[in-house]
C-alpha positions, 0 to 999 in steps of 0.5 A: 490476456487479462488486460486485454480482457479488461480494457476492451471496451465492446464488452465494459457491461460484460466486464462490469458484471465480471468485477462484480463477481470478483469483488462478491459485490451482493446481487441486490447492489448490481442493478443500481452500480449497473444503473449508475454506470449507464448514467456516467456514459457507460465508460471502460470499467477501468476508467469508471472503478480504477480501484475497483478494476485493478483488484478484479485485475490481481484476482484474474491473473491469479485464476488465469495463472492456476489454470494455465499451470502457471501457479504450481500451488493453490494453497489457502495461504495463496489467497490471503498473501493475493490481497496483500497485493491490493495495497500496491497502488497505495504503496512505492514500496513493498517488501516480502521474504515470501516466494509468492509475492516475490513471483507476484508482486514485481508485476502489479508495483507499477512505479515501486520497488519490490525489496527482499524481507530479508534485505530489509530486515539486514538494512534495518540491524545496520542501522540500529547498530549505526545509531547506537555508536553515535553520540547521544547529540546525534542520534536521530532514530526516526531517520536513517543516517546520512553516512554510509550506504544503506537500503533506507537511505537511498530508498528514502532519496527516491521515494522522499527527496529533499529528507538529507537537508532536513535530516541536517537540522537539530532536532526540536527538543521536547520540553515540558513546556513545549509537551504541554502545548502538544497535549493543549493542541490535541486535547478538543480531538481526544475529547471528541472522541472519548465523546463519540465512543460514549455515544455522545454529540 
């Protein structure tokens, strides 16, 4: 319904107005975004604000859904755990242990995976116990293990192809030397920002 709502194209400038609202863009703004709008060929909503569109979307399936009954509660809590939902389409994947983003988030993950808190919690001990009984010459904490099966692991081959053949080669060992060219490297880029932070050009 919803969807529907949003992508019929007879009523973009009802729309328009509508994710206005959702989103409390301030009335003195909506003259010059409807302006705007008018002047891009006042296309489909969804197409001219896709960001825009997607969070107006979350929000009036969460309204639509409490007043239909199906959202059983409508705690304050329920409104902040919606916005973790606005991440989604930055995100492959998503994991939660709450019920709410359970119900939720799997609907709007368009293309992602949806993984249980407490999965990815067990996963993650796993590996850290699978590290800590290797040699000290093989230890590679910032990947997960090319052996066994393990969530991030097969999470990492959907989502990252390619990261086993780098996983296999030595790692680059930090030496002094080498530090000191990082910190040579970095050091324009910290000195303008302590500059910014004084106020400084």
């Amino acid at each position: 319904m919803v969807d529907l709502s949003l992508s019929d194209h007879s009523q973009s400038f009802e729309t328009l107005n509508i994710v206005m609202g959702l989103l409390m863009v301030p009335s003195v703004m909506h003259a010059r975004v409807i302006e705007k709008w008018e002047r891009a060929g006042s296309p489909m909503v969804g197409i001219y604000a896709p960001y825009a569109t997607y969070v107006a979307r979350i929000d009036m399936f969460f309204y639509s859904a409490l007043a239909r009954g199906l959202l059983s509660t409508n705690k304050p809590s329920d409104r902040v755990d919606l916005t973790y939902l606005y991440y989604l389409p930055f995100a492959k994947v998503f994991a939660s242990s709450d019920k709410f983003h359970k119900r939720l988030a799997p609907l709007f993950l368009s293309g992602g995976t949806f993984i249980e808190g407490d999965d990815l919690k067990a996963d993650l001990v796993a590996i850290r116990n699978f590290h800590e009984a290797l040699p000290e010459d093989r230890k590679r904490m910032n990947l997960p293990p090319l052996e066994g099966d393990f969530l991030v692991s097969r999470l990492y081959d959907k989502y990252r192809p390619g990261w086993r053949e780098y996983a296999k080669e030595q790692p680059i060992e930090i030496t002094p030397e080498r530090n000191e060219q990082i910190l040579k490297r970095l050091r324009p880029m910290l000195e303008a920002i302590d500059n910014l932070k004084k106020g400084e050009t």
